[in-house]
ROMARTOR-422897 format. One record per atom (N, C-alpha, C, O): x, y, z. Coordinates in steps of 0.1 Angstrom, whole numbers, plus 5000, padded with zeros to 4 digits. Example, Ala and Ser with C-alpha at 12.3 -4.5 7.8 and 13.67 -1.06 7.14 Angstrom:
ROMARTOR-422897
513249435078;512349555078;513249675078;514249675085;512849785071;513749895071;512950005079;513450115080;
end
This chain:
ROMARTOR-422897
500849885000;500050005000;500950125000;502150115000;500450235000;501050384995;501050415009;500050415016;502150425014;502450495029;502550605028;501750675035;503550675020;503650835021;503750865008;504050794999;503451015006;503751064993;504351194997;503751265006;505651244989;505951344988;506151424974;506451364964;505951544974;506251654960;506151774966;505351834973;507851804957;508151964955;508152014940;508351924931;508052084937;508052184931;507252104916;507952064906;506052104916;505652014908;503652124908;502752094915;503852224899;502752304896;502452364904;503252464906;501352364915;500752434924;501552464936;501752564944;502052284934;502852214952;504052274954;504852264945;504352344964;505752404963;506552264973;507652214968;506052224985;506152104988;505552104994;504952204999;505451934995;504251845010;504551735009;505051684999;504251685020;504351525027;502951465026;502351575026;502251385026;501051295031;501751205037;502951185035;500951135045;501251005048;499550985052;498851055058;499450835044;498050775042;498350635051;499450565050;497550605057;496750505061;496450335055;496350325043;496350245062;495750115052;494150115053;493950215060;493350075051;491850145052;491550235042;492350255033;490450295044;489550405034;490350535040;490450565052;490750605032;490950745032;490350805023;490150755012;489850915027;489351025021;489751135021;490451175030;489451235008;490151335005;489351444998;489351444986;488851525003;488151645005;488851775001;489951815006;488251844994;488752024988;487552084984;486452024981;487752224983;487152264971;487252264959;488252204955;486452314949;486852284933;487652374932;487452484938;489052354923;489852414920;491252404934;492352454936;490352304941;491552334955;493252274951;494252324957;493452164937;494352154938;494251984940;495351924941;493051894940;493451714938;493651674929;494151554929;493351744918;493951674906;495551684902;496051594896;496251804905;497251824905;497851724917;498851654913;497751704925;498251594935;498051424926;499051354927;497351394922;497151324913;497751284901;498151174896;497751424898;498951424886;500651364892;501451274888;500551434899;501951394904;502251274907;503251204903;501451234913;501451064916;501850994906;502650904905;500851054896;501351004877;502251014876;502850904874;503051114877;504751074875;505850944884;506850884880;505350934891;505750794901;505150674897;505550574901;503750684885;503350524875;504250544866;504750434863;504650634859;505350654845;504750704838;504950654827;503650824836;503450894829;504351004825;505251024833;504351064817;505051164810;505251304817;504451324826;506251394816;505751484817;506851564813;507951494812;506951704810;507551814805;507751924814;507051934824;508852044811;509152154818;507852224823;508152274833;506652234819;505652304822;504752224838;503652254842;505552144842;505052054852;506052174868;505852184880;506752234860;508152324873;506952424872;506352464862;506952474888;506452574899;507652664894;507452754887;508952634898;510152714896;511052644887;511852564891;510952694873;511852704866;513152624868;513452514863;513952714877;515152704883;515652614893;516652624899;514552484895;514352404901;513952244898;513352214888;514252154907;513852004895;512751954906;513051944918;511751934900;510851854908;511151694910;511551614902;510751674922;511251564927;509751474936;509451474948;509051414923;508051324931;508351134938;508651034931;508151154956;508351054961;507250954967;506551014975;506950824966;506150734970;506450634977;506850544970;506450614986;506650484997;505750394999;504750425006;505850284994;505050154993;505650035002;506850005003;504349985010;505149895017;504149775011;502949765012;505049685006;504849584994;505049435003;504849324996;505249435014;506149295016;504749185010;504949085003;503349245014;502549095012;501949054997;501048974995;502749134988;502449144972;502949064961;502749074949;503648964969;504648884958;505548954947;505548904935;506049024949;506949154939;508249084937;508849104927;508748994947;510348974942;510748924925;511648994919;509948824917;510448854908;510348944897;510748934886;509749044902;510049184894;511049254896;511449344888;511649224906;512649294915;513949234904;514549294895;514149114909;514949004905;515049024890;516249034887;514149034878;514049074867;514549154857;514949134846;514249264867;515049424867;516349414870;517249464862;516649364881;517949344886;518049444898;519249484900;517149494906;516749544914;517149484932;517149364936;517349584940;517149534949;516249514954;515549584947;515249454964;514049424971;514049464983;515149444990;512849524988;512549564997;511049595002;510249664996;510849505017;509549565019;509149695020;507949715018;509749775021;509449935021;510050005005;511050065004;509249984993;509750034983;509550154975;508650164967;510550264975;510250364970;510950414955;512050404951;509650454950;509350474939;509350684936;508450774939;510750704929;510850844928;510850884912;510850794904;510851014909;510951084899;511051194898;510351294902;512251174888;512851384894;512951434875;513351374866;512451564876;512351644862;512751784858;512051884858;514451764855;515051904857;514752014852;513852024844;515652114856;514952234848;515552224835;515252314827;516352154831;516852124815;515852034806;515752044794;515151934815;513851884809;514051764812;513151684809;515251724818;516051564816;514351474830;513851514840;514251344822;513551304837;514251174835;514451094826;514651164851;514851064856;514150974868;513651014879;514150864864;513450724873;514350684884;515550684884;513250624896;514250564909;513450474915;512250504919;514050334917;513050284924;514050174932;514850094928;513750224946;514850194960;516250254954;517250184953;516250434950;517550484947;517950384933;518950434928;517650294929;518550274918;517950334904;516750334900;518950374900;517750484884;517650324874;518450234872;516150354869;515150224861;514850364851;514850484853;514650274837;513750284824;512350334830;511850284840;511750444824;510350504828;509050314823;507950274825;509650304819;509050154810;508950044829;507949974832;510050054839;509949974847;509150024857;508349974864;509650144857;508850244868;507150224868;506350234877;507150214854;505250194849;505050084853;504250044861;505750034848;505349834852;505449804866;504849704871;506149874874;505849864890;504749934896;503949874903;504650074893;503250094893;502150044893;501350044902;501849964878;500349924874;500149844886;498949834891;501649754892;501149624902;500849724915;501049644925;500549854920;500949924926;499649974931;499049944941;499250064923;498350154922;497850104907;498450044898;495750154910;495350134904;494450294904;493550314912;494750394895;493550534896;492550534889;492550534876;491750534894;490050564887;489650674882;488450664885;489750764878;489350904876;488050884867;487650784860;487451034869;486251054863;486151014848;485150954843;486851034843;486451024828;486750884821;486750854809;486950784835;486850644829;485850584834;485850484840;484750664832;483250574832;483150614820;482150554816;483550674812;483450714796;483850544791;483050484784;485450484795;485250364791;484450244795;484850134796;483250274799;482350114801;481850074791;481349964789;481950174783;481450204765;482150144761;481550054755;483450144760;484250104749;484549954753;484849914764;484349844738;484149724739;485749664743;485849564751;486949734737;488149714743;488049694759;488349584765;487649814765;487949794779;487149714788;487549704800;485849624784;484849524782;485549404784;485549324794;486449374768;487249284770;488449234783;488749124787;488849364786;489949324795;489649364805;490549384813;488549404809;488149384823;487749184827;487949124837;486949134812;486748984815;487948974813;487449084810;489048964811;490248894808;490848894821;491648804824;490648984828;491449014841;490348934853;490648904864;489348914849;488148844855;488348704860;488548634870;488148694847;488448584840;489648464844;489648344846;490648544845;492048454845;492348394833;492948284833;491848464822;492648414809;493848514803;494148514791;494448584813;495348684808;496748584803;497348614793;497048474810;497848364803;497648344789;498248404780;496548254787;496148174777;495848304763;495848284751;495748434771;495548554761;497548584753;497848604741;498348574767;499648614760;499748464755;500748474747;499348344754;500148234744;499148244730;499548184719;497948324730;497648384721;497948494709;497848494697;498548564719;499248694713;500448644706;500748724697;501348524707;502748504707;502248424693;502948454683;500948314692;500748294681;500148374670;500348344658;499248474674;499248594663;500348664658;500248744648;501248644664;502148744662;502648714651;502648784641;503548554656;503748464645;503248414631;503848384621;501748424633;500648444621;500448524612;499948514600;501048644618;501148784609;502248814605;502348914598;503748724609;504748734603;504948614591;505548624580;504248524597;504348444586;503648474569;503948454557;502448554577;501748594563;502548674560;503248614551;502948774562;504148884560;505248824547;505448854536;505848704557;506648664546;506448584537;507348554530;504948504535;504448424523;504048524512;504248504500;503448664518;503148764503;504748814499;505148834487;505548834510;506648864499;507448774489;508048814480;507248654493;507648554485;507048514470;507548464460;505448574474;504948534456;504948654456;504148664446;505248764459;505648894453;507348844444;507448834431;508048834452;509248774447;509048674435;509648684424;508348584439;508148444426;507648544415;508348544405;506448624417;506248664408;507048764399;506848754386;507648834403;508948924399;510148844394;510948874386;509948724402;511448644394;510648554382;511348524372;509148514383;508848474372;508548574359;508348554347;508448634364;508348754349;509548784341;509548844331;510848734347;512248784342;512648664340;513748654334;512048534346;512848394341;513348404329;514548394328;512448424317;512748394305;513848504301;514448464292;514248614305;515448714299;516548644308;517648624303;516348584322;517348484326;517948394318;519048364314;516848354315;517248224308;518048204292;518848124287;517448324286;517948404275;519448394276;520148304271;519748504285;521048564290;522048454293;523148464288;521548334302;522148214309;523248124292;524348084288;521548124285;521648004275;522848074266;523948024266;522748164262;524148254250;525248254259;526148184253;525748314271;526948264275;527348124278;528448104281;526048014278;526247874282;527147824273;528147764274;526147874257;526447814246;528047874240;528847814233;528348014245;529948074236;530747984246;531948014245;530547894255;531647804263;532647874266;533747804266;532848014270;534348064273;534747994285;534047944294;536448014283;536747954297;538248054301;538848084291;538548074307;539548134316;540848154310;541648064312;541348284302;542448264297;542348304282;543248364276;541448264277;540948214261;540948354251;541348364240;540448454260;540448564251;542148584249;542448584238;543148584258;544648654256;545248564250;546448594247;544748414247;545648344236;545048354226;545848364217;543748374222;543248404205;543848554202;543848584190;544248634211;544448754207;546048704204;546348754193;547048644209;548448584208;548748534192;549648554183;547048454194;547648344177;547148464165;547648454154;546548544167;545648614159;547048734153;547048764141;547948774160;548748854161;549648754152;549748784140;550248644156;551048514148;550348544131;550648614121;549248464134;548748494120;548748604111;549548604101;548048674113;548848834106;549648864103;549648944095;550948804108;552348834105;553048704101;554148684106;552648634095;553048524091;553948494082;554948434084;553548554069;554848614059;556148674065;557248644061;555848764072;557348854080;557548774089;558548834095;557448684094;557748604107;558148484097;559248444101;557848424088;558548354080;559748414073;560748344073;559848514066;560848574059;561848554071;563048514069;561448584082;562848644094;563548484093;564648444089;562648444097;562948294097;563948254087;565148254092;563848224075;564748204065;565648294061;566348264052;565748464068;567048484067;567748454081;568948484082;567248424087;568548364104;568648284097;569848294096;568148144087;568548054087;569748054075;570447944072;569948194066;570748144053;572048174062;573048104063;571748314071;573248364080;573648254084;574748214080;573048164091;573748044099;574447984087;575747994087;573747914078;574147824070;573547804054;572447774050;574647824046;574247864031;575447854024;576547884028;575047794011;576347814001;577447874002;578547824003;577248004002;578548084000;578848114014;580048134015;578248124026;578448154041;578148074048;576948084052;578747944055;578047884068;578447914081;579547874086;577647974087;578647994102;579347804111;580347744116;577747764108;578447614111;579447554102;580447514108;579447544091;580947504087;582247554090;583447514092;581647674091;583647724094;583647714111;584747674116;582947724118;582847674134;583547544134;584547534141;583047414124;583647294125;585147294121;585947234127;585247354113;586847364108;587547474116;588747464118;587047544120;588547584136;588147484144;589247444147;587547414151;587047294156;588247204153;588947164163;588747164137;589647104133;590947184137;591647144148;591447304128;592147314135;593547374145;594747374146;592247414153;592647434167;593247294172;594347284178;592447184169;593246984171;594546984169;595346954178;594647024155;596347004151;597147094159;598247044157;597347194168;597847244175;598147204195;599147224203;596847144198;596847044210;597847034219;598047034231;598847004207;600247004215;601247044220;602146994227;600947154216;601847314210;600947384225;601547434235;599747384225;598947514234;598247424241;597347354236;598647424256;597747394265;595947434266;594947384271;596347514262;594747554269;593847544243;593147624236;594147474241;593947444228;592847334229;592047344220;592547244236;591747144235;590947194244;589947124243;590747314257;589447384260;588747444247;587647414242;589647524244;589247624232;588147534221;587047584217;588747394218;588547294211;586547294210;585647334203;586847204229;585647164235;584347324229;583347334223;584947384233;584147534235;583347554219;582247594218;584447534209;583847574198;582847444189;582147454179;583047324199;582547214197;580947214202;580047164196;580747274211;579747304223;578847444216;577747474218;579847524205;578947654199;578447564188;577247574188;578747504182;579047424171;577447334174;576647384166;577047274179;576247174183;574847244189;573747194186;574947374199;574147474201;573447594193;572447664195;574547564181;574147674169;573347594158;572647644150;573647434160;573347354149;571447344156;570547354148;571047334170;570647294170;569047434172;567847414172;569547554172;569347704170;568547674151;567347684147;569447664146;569047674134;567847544130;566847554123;568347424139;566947344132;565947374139;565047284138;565447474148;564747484156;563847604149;562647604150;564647704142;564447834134;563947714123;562947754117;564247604120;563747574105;562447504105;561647484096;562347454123;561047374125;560247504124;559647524113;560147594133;558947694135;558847794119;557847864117;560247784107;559547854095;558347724091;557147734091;559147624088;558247494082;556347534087;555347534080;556547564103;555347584106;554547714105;553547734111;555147784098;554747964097;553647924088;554147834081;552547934084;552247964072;550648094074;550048124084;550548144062;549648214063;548048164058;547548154047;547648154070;546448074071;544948174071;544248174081;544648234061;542948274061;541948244070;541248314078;541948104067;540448054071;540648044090;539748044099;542248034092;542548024107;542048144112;541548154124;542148254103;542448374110;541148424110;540748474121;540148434098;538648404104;538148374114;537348434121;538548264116;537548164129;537948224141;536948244148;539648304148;539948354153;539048464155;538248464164;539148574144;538648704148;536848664147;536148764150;536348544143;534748524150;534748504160;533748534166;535648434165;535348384182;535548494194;535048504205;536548564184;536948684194;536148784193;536348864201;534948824181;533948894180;532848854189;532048944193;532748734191;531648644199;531848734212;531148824216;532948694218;533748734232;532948894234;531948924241;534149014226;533849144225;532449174228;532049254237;531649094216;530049144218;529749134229;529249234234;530049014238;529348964245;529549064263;528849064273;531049144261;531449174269;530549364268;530049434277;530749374255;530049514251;528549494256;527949564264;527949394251;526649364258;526549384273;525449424277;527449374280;526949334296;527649444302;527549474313;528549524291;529249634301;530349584313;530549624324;531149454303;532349394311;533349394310;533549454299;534749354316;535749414307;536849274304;537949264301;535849174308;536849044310;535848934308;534648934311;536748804302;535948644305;535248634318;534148604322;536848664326;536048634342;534948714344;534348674354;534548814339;533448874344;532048804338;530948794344;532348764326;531348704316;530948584325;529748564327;531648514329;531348384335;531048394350;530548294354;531148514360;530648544371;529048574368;528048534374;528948654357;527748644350;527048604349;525948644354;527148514341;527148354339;526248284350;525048264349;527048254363;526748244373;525848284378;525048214384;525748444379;524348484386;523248464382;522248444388;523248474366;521748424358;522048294362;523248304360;521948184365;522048064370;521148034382;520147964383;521948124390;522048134402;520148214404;519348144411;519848314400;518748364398;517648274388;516448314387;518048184383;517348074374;516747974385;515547944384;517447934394;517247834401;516847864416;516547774424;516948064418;516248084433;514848084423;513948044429;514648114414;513248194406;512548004403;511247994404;513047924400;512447794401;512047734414;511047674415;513247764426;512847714442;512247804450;512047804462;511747924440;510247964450;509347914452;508647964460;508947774446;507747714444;507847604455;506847564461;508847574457;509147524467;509047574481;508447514489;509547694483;509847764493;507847864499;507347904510;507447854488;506047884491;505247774494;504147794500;505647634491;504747604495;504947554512;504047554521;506547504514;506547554529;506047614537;505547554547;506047774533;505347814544;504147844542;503647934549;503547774531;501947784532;501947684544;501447714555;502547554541;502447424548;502947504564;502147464573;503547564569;503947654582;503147724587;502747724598;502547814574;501147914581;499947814582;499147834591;499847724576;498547644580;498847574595;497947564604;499847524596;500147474611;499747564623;498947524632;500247694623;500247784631;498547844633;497947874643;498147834618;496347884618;495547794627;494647844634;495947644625;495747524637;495847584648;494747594655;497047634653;497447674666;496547804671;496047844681;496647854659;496147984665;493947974670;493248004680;493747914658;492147904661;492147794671;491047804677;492947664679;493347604690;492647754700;491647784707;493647784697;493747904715;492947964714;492347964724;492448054705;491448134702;490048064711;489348094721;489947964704;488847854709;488947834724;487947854731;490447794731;490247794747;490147894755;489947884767;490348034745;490548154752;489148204752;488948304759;487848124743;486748204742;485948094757;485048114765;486548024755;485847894764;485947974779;485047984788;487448014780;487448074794;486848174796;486248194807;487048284785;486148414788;484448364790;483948364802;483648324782;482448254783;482048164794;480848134796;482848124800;482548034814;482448144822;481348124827;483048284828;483248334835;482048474834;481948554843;481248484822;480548544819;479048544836;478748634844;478748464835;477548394850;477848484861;477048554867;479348454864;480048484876;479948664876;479348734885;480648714864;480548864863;479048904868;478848954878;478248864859;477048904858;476348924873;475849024878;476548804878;476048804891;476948904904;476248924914;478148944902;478648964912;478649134909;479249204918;478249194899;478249304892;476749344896;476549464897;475949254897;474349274900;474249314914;473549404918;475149184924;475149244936;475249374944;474549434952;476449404938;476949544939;476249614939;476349694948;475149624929;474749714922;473349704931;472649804931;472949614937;471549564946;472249644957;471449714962;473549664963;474049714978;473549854973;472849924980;474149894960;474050044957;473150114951;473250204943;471850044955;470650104957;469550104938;468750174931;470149964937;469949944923;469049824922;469349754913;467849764929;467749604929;467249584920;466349504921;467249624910;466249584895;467449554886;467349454879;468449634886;469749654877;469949554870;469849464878;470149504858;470449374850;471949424841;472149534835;472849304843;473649304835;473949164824;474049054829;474049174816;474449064804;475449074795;475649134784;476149014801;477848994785;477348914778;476948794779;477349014767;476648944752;477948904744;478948974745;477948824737;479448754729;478948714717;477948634716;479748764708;479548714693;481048694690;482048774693;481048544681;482848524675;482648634658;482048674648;483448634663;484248714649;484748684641;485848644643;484148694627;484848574615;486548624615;487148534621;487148694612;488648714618;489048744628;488348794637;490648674627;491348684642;491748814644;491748884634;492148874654;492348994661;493248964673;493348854679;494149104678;495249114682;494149024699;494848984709;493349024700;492649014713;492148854710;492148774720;491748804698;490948664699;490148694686;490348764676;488948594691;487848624681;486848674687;485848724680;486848664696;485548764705;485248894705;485749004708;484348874703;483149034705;482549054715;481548984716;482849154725;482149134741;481049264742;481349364736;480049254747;479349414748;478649374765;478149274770;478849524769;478649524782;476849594780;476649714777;475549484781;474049544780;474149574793;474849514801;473049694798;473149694812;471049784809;470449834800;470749754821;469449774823;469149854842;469749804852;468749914842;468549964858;466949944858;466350014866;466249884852;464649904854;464249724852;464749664842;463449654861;462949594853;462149554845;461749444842;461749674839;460549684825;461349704815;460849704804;462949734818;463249744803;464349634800;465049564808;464349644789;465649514783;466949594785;467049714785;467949514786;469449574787;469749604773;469349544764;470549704774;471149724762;472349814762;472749824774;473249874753;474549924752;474150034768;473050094771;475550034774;475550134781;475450304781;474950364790;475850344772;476150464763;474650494760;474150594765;473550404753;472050464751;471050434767;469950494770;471550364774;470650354787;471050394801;470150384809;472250424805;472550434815;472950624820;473550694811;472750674830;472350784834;474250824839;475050724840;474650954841;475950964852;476050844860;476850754859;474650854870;474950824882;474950644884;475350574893;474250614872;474150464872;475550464868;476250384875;476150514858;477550454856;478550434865;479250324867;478450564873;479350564886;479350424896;480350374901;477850374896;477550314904;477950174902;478350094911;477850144887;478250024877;479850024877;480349914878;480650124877;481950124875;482450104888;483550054890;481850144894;482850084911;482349904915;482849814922;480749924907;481049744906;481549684903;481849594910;482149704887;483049674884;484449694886;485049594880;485149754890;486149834899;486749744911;487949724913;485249684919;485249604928;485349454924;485749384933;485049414916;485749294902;487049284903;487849204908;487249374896;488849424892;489749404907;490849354907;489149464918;490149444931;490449374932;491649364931;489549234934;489449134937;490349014928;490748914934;490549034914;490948924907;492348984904;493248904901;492849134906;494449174907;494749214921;495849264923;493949194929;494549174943;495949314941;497149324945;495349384934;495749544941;495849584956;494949554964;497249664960;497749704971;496349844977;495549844987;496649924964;495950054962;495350064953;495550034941;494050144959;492950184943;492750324949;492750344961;492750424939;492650574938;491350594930;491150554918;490350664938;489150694932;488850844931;488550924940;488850854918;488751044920;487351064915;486851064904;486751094926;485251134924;484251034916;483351094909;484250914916;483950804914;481950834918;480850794912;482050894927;480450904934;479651034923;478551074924;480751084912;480351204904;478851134900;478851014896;477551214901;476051214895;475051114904;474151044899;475451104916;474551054927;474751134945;475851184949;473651104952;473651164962;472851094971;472750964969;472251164981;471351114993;471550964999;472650945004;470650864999;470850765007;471750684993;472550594998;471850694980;472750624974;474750634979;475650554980;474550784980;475850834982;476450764998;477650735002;474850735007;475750655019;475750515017;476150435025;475350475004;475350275001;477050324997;477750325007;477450354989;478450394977;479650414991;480750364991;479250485001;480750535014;481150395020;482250355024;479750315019;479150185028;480550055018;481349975023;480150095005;480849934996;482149994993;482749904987;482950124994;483950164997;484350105007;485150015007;483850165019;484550105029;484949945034;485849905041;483749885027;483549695028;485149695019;486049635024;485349755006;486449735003;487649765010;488449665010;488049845016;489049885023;489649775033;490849775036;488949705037;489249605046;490349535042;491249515050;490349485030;491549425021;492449485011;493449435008;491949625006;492749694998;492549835006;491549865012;493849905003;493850015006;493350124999;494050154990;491850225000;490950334993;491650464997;491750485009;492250574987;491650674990;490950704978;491150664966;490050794984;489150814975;489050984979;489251044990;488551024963;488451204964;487351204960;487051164949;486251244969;484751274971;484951474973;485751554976;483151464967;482651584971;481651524980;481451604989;481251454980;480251384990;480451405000;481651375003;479251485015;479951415031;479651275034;480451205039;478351235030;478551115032;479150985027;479050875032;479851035017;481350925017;482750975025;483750905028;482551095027;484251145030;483851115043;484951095048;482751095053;482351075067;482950905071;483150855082;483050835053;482950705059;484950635063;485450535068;485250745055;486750745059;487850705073;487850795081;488650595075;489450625085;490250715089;490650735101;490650785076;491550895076;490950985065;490450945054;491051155073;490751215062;491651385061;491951455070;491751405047;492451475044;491851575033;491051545024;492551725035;492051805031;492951925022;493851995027;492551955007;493551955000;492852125003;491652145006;493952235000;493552364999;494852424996;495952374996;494552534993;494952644986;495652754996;495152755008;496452824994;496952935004;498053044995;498253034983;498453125001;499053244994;500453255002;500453255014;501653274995;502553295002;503753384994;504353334984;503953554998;505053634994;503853654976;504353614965;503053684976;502253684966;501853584958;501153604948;502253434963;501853354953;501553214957;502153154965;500353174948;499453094953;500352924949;500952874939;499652864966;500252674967;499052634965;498052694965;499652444964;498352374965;498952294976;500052254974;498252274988;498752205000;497752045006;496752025001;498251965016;497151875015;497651875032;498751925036;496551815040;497051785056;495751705056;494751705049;496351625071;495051565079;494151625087;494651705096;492951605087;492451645097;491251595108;490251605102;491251555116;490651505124;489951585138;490151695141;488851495145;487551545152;486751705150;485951725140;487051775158;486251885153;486551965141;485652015134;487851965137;488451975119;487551875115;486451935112;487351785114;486951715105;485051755104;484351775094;484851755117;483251775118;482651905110;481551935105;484051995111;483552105106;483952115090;483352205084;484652045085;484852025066;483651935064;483151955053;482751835073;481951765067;480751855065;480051865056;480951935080;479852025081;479852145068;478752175063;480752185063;480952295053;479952185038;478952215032;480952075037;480151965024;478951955024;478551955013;477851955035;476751975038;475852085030;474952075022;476552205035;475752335035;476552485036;476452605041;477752365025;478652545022;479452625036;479652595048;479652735030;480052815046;479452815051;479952755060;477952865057;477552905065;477252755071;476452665067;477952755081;477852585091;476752675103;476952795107;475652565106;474552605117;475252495125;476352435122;474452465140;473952375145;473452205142;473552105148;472752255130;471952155124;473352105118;473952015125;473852135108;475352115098;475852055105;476051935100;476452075117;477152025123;476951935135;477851895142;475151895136;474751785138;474751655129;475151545131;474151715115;474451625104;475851505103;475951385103;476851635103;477651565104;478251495116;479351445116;477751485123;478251415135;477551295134;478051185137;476551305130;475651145125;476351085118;476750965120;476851165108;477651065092;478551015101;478650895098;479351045112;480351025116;480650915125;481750855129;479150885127;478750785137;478050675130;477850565136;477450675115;476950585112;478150465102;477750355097;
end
């Protein structure tokens, strides 16, 4: 429960302390006195938002503090989760500088506004006026049965397979989006594939046709050269190898005479055999010179083949042609195993649609079992608070599509007369029946999230007289187990309070606070007495209230 609350500099509040009570508290002002802004602030300790226009003083950082004493709440593994320390006394801060920065605190350690919220909701629960506006809305219908109910489980193994459902769909349309884009271009694939399949290049091929092509062309001059190395070497009137062999000779006849004469010998023997073998080598490669046409054709087609093909694609190489190659292949054969690949995850999303209408189905079973229970315990309420005709009926229709919630359609019919039929709340129900209906429901809600704290801000808005003392009466039956305050204009609910408190206004150095204190016995007799009958408190007023005070 909420032990204390503090806030400085946070709008009206220059600062204040409360400290509340376990039981019913109440909380009493005038209009304009300043509870909603206390309220507000509170909001900053669930994780609501807020901005520089929340600073009293500029030049200053507001600093809102909450003290919850949690021990009987089962909170450790949120604690544990977070990575948090634990503590039965857990406080929950939040500070918002004058630079704009806000920071989170919960037991001093700074948390994500995201955990701060998520400790809250298990924390505090605020009612304010303008959420009887949602009894209307079929959303908040639903998850009041869900929270009823005890299908909030079976709802998140729901959610995890919708999720899945819609990713899968997700990626079955982009796949025959893809099939279909890859089937519209198969045939220019295949086109593209089949012409470089069929020119067979392979690695190298263009720089040796360009080698022989060069040979060829010069076939005549590369022969001529040919057969004159070969007349220098050896010819009628000049042979280098003949006369090589005859100093060969003799240099011999001398042997005897010159030591170093039979190296000389060897040496010119050794040019002799190297030169001979020079020249038949010059005579093999003229023999094979010839000038070949039809060679040199086939050449410059193959190598036109090549060029085109490289001009075509904007390449500058075989290897590029044949990486090419590859990708139209390669795109040939993902654009064929789409068909495959779709039907996977058709065969995947249909598994999961199993799963999902599975749960859908046990999640409608649980909400609809629990429909009896609502009805009746929503009626009671409503018989304590001065309603015994009141009819309620959860009407349910499935819904041909799935939805982020199920397949269910819930509508809250409601009736206060027994001559008329129930129907939407929004065409039959008055202020004050709502108010009356929403703390029935309210009182649902206590019960099945076993909330610490519920905050009711003017919950009794559009009823009075003996309803307003049933309404102080099932307030307080609640309080026994959960901790109320509640912000009434009512005396006879703020009479029914253990503690009560009183928010006002005051002036200080020219400028106006919003302040809150307790106040008790004749303080108190005399704010109930004011609720009554304004300022002017009689005798009677302050008889009045002395009854409320006693009943």
């Amino acid at each position: 429960m909420l032990t204390k609350l503090t806030i400085s500099n946070y709008a009206l509040i220059q600062q204040l302390t409360v400290e509340f009570s376990s039981g019913l508290n109440t909380i009493t002002g005038e209009t304009g006195a300043g509870k909603s802004i206390i309220l507000g602030a509170l909001g900053l300790i669930l994780g609501n938002r807020a901005d520089l226009s929340v600073l009293k003083n500029k030049n200053e950082k507001c600093i809102v503090e909450g003290f919850f004493e949690v021990k009987n709440y089962d909170l450790q593994s949120f604690f544990e989760k977070n990575d948090l320390d634990y503590d039965n006394q857990t406080i929950l801060r939040r500070e918002i500088t004058p630079s704009g920065k806000s920071r989170a605190f919960i037991n001093d350690t700074p948390v994500k506004l995201k955990a701060i919220g998520e400790l809250g909701l298990k924390l505090i629960d605020i009612h304010s006026q303008h959420q009887n506006l949602e009894l209307v809305n079929q959303k908040f219908q639903l998850n009041f049965v869900d929270e009823v109910s005890g299908s909030l489980k079976k709802l998140e193994e729901y959610k995890t397979a919708f999720k899945h459902f819609n990713q899968l769909q997700k990626k079955l349309k982009e796949l025959k989006e893809k099939a279909e884009n890859a089937n519209a271009e198969l045939d220019y694939f295949q086109f593209q594939f089949n012409q470089l399949e069929e020119a067979k290049l392979r690695v190298g091929e263009q720089e040796e046709l360009e080698t022989e092509l060069e040979k060829l062309t010069h076939a005549e001059e590369i022969k001529s050269s040919f057969t004159e190395a070969l007349q220098l070497i050896d010819n009628e009137q000049f042979s280098a190898l003949k006369n090589i062999k005859e100093s060969t000779k003799i240099l011999q006849r001398i042997q005897n005479y010159i030591s170093s004469a039979p190296e000389l010998q060897n040496r010119l023997q050794s040019t002799f055999l190297e030169l001979k073998d020079i020249w038949e080598e010059i005579d093999a490669l003229a023999e094979k010179t010839e000038h070949e046409p039809a060679k040199i054709e086939e050449i410059n087609d193959r190598l036109n083949l090549i060029y085109n093909l490289q001009q075509k694609h904007h390449v500058a190489g075989i290897d590029e042609l044949m990486k090419l190659k590859n990708d139209f292949e390669s795109k040939i054969i993902q654009a064929v195993g789409f068909g495959d690949e779709i039907k996977n995850a058709e065969n995947e999303l249909e598994t999961v649609l199993g799963q999902l209408n599975s749960l859908a189905a046990e999640l409608s079973t649980i909400r609809k079992k629990s429909f009896p229970d609502i009805e009746k315990a929503v009626i009671m309420d409503l018989e304590q608070l001065g309603m015994p005709k009141a009819k309620l009926h959860v009407a349910h229709e499935e819904m041909h599509d799935y939805t982020a919630l199920g397949k269910d359609s819930i509508s809250f019919l409601f009736s206060a007369n027994s001559d008329s039929q129930p129907s939407e709340i929004s065409k039959i129900a008055s202020g004050g029946e709502m108010s009356r209906l929403m703390l029935a429901i309210k009182n649902l809600l206590r019960k099945s999230k076993e909330l610490p704290t519920i905050i009711f801000d003017e919950i009794d808005s559009g009823i009075s007289g003996e309803v307003a003392i049933k309404m102080g009466n099932i307030l307080k039956s609640f309080s026994a187990s959960t901790q109320i305050i509640n912000i009434t204009h009512l005396p006879q609910i703020a009479a029914k309070g253990d503690s009560h408190f009183v928010v006002f206004k005051y002036e200080e150095q020219e400028k106006t606070y919003t302040s809150i204190r307790k106040i008790e016995n004749n303080e108190r007799v005399e704010e109930l007495a004011k609720m009554v009958s304004g300022e002017d408190i009689t005798d009677n007023t302050l008889k009045t209230a002395r009854e409320l005070l006693k009943n």
